[in-house]
C-alpha positions as CSV (number, residue, x, y, z in Angstrom):
1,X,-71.1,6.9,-7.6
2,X,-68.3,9.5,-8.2
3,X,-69.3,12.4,-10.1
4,X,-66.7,14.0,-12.1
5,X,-65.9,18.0,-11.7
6,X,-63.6,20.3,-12.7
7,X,-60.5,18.8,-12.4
8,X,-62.0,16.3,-15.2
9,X,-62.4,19.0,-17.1
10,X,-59.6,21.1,-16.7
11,X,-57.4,18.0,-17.6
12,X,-59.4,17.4,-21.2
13,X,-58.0,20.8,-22.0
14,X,-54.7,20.4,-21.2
15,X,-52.5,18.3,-23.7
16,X,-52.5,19.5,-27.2
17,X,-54.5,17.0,-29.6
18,X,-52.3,15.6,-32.6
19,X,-53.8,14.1,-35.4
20,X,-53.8,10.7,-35.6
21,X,-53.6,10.0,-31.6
22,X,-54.8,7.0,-30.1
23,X,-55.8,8.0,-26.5
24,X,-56.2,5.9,-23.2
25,X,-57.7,7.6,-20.3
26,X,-57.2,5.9,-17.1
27,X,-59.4,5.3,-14.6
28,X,-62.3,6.9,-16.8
29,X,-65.3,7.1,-14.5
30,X,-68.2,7.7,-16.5
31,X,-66.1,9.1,-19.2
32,X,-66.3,12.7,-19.0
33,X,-62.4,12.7,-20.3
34,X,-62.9,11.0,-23.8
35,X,-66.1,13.1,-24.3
36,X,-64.2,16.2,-24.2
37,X,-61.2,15.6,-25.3
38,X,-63.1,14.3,-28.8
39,X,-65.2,16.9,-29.1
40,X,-61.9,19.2,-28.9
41,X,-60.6,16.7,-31.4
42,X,-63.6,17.1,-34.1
43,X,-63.6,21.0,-33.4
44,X,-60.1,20.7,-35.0
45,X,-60.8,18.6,-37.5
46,X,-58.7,15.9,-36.1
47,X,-59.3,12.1,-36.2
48,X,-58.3,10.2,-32.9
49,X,-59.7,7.0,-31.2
50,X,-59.7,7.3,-27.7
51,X,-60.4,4.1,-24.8
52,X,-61.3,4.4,-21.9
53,X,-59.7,2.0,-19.2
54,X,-62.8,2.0,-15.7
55,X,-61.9,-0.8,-13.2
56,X,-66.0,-0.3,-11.5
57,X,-68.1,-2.4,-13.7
58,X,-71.1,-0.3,-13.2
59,X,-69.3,2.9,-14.0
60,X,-68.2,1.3,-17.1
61,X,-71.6,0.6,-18.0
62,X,-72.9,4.7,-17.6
63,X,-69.8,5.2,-19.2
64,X,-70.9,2.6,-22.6
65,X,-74.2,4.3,-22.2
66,X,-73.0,8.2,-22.2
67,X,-70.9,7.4,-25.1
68,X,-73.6,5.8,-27.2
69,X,-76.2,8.1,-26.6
70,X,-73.8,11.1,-27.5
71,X,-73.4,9.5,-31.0
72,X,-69.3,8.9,-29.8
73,X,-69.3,4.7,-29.8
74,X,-67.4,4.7,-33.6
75,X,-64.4,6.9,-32.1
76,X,-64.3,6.1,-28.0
77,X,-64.8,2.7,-26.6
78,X,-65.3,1.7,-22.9
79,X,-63.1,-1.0,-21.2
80,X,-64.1,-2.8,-17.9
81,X,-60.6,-3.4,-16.1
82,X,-57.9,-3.0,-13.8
83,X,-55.4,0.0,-14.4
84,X,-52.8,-2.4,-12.7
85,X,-52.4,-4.1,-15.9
86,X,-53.6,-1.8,-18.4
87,X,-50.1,-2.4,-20.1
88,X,-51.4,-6.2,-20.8
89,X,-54.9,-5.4,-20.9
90,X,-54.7,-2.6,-24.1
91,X,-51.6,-3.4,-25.3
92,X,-48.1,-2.3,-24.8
93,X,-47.5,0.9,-27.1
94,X,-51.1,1.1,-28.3
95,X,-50.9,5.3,-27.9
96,X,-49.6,8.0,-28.7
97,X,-51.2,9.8,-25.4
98,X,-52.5,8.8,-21.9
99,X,-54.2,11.0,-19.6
100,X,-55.3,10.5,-16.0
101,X,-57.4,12.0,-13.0
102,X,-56.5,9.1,-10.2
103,X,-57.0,9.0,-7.0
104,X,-55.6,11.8,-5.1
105,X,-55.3,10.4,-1.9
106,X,-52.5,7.3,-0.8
107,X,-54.2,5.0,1.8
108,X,-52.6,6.2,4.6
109,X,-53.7,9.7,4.2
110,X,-56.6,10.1,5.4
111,X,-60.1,9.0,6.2
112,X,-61.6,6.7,3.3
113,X,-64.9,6.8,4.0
114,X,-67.6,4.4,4.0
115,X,-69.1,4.7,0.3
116,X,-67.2,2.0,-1.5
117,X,-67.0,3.9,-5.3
118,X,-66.1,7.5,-3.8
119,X,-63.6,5.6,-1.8
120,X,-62.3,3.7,-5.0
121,X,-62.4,7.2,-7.0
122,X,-60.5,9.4,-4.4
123,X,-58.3,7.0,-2.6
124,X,-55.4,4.9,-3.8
125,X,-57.2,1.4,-2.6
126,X,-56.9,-0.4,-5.7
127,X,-53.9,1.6,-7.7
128,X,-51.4,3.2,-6.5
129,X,-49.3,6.4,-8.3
130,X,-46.8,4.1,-9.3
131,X,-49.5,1.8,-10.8
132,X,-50.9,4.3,-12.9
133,X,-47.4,6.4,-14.0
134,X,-45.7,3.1,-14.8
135,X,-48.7,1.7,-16.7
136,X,-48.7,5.1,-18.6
137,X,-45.3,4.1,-19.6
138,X,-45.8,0.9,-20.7
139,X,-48.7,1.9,-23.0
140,X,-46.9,4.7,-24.7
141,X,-44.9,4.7,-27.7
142,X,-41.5,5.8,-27.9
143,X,-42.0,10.5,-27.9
144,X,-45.7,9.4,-26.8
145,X,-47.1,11.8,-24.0
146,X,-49.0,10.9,-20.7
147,X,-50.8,14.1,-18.9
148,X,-52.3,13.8,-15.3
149,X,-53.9,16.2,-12.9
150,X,-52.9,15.6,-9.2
151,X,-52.1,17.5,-5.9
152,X,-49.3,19.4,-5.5
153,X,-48.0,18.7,-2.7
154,X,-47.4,15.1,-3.9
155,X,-45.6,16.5,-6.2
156,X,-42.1,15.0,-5.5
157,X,-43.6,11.7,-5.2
158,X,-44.9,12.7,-8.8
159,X,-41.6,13.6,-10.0
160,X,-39.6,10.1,-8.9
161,X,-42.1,7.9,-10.4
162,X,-42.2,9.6,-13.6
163,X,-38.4,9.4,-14.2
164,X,-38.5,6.1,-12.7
165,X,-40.5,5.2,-15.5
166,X,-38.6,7.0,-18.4
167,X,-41.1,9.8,-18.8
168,X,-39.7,13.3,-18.7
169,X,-41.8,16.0,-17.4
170,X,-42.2,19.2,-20.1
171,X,-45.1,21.0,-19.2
172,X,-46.4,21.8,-15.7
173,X,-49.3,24.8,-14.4
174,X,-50.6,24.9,-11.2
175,X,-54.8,25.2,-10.3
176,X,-55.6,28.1,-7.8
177,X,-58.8,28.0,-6.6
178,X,-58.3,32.1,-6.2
179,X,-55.1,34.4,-7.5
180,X,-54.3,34.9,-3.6
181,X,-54.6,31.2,-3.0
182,X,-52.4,28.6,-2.7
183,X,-52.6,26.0,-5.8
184,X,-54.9,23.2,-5.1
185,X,-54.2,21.0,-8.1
186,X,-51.5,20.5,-10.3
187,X,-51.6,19.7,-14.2
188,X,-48.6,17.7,-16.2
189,X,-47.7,16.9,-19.1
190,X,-44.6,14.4,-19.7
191,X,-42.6,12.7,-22.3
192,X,-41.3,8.9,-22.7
193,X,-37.8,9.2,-23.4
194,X,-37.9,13.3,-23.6
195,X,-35.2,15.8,-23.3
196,X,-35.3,17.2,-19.5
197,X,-36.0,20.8,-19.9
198,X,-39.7,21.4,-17.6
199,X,-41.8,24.4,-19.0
200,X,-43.6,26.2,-15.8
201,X,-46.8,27.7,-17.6
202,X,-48.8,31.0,-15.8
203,X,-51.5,30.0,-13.1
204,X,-55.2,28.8,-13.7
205,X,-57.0,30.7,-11.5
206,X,-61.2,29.2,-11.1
207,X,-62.6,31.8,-9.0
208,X,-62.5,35.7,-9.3
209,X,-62.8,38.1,-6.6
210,X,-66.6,38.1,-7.3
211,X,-66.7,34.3,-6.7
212,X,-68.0,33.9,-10.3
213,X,-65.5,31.8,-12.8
214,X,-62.9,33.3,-14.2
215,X,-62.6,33.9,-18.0
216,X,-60.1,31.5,-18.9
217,X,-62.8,29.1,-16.9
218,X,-65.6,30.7,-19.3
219,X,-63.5,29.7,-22.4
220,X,-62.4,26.8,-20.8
221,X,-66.0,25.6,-20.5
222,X,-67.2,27.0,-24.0
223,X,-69.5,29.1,-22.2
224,X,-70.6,32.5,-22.1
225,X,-72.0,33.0,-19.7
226,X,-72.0,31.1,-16.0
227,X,-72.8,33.9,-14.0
228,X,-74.5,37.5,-14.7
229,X,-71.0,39.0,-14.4
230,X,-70.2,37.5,-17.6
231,X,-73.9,37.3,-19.4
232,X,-72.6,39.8,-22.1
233,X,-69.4,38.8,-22.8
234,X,-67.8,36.6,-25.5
235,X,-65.8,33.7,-24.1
């Protein structure tokens, strides 16, 4: 199976948590997204019910299990089905935010390999962008939000299928793997029916020069330490 990493995590950081939200993470894998983002929620004191939409039946299953054995099952459920018709599945307008790590990759990209769940996970075999923006849209209500990680340099793709949809990117903030390197991932945040005006927020940087995580990965993480750089120092 497809195990999650920091782009998972880096995502369940990103939108800021209103009280009250009913959340719908797409394409949830074993449900790393929900798991963070309510344990931001209940840091904050804030109620939210968050579902989690997994089209592999098997990784819905870990996913059921992970969130009953964290003690999570009265605030996130697991749903077994197709992002393609999430919109009919959950519920036109059913929240207030959607989030999403799809599959970075179209089809015709690259090489797809021959595991059939990493293949599912990374490549766009069974949703496409457009699937998972437009079924964004259709779930939100009217102000709602929908924030995705993705690639930059499908980032005019990105930009159509969002306005296509009636979501208005706000918030965007590039993912270096280093300060001197290019970005490697891309986070977003957008608005059904919002004003156009696009808020370009400083880089995330993961690595320092030391190749230990940055600080803003350390608090990211909740950690203090991940490294003996930082085995002193308060996140």
């Amino acid at each position: 199976m497809f195990c999650f990493g920091v782009d998972a995590v880096l995502l369940a950081h990103y939108p800021a948590l209103k009280d009250g939200d009913r959340i719908v993470d797409l394409g949830t894998g074993f449900a790393p997204i929900p798991l963070i983002l309510l344990a931001e929620a209940r840091k904050r004191k804030l109620r939210v019910t968050i579902t989690g939409l997994e089209l592999q039946e098997r990784a819905a299953e870990i996913a059921r299990r992970s969130v009953r054995d964290n003690g999570t099952d009265d605030s996130i459920s697991i749903v077994n089905g197709d992002i393609r018709t999430a919109g009919e599945r959950l519920g036109a307008g059913c929240a207030t935010l959607v989030v999403s790590n799809p599959p970075y990759m179209a089809a015709a990209d690259g090489l797809i390999g021959t595991n059939p769940a990493k293949a599912l996970a990374r490549t766009e075999l069974r949703c496409t962008l457009h699937d998972v923006v437009s079924q964004a849209a259709r779930l939100l209500v009217p102000g709602g939000r929908f924030a995705m990680i993705h690639r930059p340099f499908r980032l005019p793709e990105i930009f159509r299928e969002l306005q296509a949809s009636g979501l208005e990117p706000k918030r965007l903030r590039f993912v270096h793997p280093r300060a001197d390197a290019e970005p490697a991932m891309v986070l977003l945040e957008a608005s059904r029916g919002g004003r156009p005006h696009l808020k370009v927020g400083p880089p995330l940087v993961i690595y320092a020069q030391d190749h230990t995580y940055t600080e803003e990965l350390l608090r990211i993480y909740g950690r203090d330490t991940l490294s003996g750089r930082n085995a002193d120092r308060k996140p």
